[in-house]
N, CA, C and O atoms as CSV, one atom per row, in Angstrom:
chain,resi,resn,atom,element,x,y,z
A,1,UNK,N,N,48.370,-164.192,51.280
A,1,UNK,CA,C,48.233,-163.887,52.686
A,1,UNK,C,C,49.430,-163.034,53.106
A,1,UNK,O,O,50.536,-163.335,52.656
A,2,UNK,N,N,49.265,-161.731,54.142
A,2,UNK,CA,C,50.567,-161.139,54.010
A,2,UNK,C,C,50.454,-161.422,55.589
A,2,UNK,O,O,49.612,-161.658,56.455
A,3,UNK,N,N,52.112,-161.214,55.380
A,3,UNK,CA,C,52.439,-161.415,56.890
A,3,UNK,C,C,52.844,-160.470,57.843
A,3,UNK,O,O,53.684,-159.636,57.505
A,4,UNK,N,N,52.364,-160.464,59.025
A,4,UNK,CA,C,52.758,-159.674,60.042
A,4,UNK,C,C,53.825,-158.954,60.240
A,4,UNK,O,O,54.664,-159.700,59.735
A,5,UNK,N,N,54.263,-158.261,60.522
A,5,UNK,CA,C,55.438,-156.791,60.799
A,5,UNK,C,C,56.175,-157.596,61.849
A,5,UNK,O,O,55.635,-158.554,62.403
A,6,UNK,N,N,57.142,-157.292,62.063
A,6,UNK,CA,C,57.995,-157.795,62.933
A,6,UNK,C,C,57.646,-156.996,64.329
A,6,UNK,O,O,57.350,-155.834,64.047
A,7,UNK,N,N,57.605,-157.165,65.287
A,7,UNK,CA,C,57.477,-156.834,66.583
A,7,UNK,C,C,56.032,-155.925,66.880
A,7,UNK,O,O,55.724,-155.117,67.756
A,8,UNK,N,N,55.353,-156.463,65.744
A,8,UNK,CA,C,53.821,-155.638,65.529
A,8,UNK,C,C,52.992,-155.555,67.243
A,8,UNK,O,O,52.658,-154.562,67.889
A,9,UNK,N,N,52.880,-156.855,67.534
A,9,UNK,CA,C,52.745,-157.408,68.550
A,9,UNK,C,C,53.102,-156.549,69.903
A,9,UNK,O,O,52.243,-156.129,70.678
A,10,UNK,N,N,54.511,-156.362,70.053
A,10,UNK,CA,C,55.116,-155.889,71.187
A,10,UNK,C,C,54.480,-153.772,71.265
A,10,UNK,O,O,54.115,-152.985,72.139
A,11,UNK,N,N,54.640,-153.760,70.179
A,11,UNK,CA,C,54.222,-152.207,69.613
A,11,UNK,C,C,52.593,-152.331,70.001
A,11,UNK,O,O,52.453,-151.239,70.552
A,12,UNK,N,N,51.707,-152.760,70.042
A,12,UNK,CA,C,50.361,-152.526,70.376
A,12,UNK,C,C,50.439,-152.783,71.893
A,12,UNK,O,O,49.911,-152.023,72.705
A,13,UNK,N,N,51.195,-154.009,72.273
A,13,UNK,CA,C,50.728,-154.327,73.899
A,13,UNK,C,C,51.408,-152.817,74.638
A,13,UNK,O,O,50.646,-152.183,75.368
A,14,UNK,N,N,52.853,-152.284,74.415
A,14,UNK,CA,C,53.189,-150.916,74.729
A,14,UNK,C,C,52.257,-150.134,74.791
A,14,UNK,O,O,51.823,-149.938,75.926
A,15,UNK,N,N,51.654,-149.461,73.749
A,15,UNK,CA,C,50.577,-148.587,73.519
A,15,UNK,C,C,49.281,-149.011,74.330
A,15,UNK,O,O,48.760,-148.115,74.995
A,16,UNK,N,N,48.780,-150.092,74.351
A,16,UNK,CA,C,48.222,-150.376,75.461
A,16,UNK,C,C,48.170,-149.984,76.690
A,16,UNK,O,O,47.253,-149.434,77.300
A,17,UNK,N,N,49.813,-150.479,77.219
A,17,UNK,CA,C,49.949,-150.691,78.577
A,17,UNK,C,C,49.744,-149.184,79.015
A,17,UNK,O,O,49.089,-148.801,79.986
A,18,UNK,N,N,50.663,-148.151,77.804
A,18,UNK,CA,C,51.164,-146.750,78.401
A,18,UNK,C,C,50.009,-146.203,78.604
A,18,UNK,O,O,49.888,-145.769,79.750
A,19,UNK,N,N,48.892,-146.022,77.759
A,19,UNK,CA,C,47.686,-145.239,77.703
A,19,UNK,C,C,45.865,-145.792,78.453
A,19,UNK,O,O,44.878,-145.095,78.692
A,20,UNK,N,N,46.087,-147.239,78.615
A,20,UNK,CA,C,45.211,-147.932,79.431
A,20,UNK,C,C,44.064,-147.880,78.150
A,20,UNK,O,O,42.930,-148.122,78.563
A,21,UNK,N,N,44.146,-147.606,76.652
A,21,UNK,CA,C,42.760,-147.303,75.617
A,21,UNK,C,C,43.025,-148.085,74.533
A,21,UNK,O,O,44.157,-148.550,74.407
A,22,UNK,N,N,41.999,-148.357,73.559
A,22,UNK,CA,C,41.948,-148.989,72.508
A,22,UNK,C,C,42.083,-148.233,71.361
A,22,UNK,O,O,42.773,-148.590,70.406
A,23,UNK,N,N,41.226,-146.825,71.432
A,23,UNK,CA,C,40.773,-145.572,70.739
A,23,UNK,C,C,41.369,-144.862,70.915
A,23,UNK,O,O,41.013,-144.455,72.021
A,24,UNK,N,N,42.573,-144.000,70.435
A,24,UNK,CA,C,42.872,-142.646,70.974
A,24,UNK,C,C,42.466,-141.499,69.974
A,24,UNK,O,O,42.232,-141.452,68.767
A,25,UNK,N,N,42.491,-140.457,71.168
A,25,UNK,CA,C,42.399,-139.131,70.344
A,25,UNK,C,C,43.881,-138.453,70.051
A,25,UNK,O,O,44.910,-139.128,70.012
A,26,UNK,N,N,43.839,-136.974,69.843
A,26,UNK,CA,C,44.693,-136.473,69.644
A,26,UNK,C,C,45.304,-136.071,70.890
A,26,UNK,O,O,46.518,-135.962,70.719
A,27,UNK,N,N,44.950,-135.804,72.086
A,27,UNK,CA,C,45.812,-135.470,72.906
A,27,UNK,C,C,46.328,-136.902,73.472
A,27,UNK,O,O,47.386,-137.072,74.078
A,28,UNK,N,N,45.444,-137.820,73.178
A,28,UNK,CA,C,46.434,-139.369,74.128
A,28,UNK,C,C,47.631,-139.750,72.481
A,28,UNK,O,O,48.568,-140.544,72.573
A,29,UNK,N,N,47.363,-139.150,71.415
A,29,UNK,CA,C,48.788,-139.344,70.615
A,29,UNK,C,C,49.567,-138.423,71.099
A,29,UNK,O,O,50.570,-138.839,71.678
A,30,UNK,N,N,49.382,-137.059,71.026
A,30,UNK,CA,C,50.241,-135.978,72.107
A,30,UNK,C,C,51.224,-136.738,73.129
A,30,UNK,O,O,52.436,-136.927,73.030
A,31,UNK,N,N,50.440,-137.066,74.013
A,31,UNK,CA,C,51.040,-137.492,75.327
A,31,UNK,C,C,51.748,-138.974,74.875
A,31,UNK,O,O,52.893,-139.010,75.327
A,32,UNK,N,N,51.504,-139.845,74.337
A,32,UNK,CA,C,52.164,-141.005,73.829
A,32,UNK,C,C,53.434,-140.704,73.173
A,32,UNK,O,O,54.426,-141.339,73.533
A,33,UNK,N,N,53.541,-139.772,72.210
A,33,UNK,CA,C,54.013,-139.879,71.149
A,33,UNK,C,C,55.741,-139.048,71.747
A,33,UNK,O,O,56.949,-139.242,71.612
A,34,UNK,N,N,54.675,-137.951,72.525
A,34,UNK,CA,C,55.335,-136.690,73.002
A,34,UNK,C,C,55.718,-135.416,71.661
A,34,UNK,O,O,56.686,-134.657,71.687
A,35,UNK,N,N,55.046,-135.459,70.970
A,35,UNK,CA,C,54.740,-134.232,69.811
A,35,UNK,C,C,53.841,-133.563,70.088
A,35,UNK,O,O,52.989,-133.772,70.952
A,36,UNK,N,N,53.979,-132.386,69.132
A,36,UNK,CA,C,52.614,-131.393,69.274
A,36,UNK,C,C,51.470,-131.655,68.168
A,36,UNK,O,O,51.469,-132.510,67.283
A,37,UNK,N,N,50.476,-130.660,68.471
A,37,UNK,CA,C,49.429,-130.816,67.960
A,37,UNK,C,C,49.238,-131.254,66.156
A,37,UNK,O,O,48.627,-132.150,65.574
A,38,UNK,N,N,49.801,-130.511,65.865
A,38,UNK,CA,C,50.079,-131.106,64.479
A,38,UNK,C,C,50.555,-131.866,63.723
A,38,UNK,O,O,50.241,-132.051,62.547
A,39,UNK,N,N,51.705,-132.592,64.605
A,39,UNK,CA,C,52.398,-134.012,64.289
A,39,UNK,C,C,51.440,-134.886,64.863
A,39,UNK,O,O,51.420,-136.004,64.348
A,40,UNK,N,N,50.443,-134.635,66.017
A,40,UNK,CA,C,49.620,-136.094,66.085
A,40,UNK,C,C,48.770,-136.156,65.305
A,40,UNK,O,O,48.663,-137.208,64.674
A,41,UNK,N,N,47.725,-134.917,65.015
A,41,UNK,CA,C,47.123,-134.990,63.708
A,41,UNK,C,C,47.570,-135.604,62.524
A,41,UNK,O,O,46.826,-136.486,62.096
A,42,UNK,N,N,48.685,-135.346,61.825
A,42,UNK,CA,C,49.049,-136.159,60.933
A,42,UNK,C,C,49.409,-137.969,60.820
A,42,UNK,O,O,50.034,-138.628,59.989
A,43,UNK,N,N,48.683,-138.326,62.071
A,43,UNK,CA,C,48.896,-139.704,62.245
A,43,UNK,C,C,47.376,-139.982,61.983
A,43,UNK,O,O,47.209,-141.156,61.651
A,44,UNK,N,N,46.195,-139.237,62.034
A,44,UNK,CA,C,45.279,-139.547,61.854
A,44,UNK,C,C,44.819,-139.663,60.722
A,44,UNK,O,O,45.664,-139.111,60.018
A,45,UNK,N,N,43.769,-140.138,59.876
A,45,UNK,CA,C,43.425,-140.157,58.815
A,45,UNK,C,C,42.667,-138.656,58.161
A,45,UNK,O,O,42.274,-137.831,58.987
A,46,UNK,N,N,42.571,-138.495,57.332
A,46,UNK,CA,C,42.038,-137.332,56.917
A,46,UNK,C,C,40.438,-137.495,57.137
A,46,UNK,O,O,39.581,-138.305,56.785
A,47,UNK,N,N,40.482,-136.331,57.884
A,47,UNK,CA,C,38.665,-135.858,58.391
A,47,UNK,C,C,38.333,-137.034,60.022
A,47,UNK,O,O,37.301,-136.952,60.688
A,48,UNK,N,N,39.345,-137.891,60.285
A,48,UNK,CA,C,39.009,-138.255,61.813
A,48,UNK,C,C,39.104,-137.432,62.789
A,48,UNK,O,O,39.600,-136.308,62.727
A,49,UNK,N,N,38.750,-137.825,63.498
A,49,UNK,CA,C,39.374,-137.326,65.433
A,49,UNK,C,C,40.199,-138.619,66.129
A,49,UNK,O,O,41.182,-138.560,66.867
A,50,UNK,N,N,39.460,-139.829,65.640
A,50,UNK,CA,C,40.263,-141.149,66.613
A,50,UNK,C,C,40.783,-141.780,66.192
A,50,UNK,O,O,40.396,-141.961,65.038
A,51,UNK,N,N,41.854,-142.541,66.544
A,51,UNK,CA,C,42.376,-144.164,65.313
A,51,UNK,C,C,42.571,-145.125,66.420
A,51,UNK,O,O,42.420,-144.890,67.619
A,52,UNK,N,N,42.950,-146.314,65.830
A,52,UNK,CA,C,42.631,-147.043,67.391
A,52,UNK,C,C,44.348,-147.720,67.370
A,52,UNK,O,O,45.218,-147.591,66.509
A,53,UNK,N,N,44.372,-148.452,68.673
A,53,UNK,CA,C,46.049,-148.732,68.695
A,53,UNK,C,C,46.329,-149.492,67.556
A,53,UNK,O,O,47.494,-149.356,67.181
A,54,UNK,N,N,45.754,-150.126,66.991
A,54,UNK,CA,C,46.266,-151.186,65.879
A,54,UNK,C,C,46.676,-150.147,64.509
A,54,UNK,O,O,47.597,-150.208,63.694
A,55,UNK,N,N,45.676,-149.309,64.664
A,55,UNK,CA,C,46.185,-148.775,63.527
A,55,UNK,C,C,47.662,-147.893,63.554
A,55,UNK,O,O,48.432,-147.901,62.593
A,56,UNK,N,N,47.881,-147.249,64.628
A,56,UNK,CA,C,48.265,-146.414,65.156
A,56,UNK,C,C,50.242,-147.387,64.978
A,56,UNK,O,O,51.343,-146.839,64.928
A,57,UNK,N,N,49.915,-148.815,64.937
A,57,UNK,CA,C,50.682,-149.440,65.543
A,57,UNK,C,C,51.444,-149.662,64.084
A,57,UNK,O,O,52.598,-149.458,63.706
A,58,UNK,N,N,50.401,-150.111,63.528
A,58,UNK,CA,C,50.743,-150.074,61.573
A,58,UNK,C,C,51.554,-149.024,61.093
A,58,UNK,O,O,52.514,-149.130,60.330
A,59,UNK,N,N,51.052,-147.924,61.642
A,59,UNK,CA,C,51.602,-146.777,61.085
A,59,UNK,C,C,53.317,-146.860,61.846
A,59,UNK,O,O,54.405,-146.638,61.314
A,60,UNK,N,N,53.048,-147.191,62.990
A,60,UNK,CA,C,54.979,-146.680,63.634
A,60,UNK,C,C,55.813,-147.423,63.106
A,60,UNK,O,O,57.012,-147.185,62.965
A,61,UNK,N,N,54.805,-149.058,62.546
A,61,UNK,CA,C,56.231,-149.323,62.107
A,61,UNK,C,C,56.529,-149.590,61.054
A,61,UNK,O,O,57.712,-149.791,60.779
């Protein structure tokens, strides 16, 4: 069983709160992130458009 990330938790309810979505696209990573177009793309998976906060959340930390 693996265990949870440390402050995994606090990192999704943020992303939450800031963006009001579950799903984002590339311009709500834009505006979250505050990068351009090609650094939010690279948070996405290859061949998406959306990832959702959990994943999104995995990845920051």
């Amino acid at each position: 069983m693996s265990r949870e990330k440390p402050y995994y938790r606090e990192v999704v309810a943020d992303i939450m709160e800031r963006t009001g979505k579950t799903i984002l696209g590339v311009n709500d990573l834009r505006k979250y992130l505050g990068v351009g177009h090609n650094k939010a793309v690279s948070y996405l998976e290859k061949g998406e458009t959306k990832i959702t906060v959990y994943q999104l959340a995995r990845k920051l930390i």
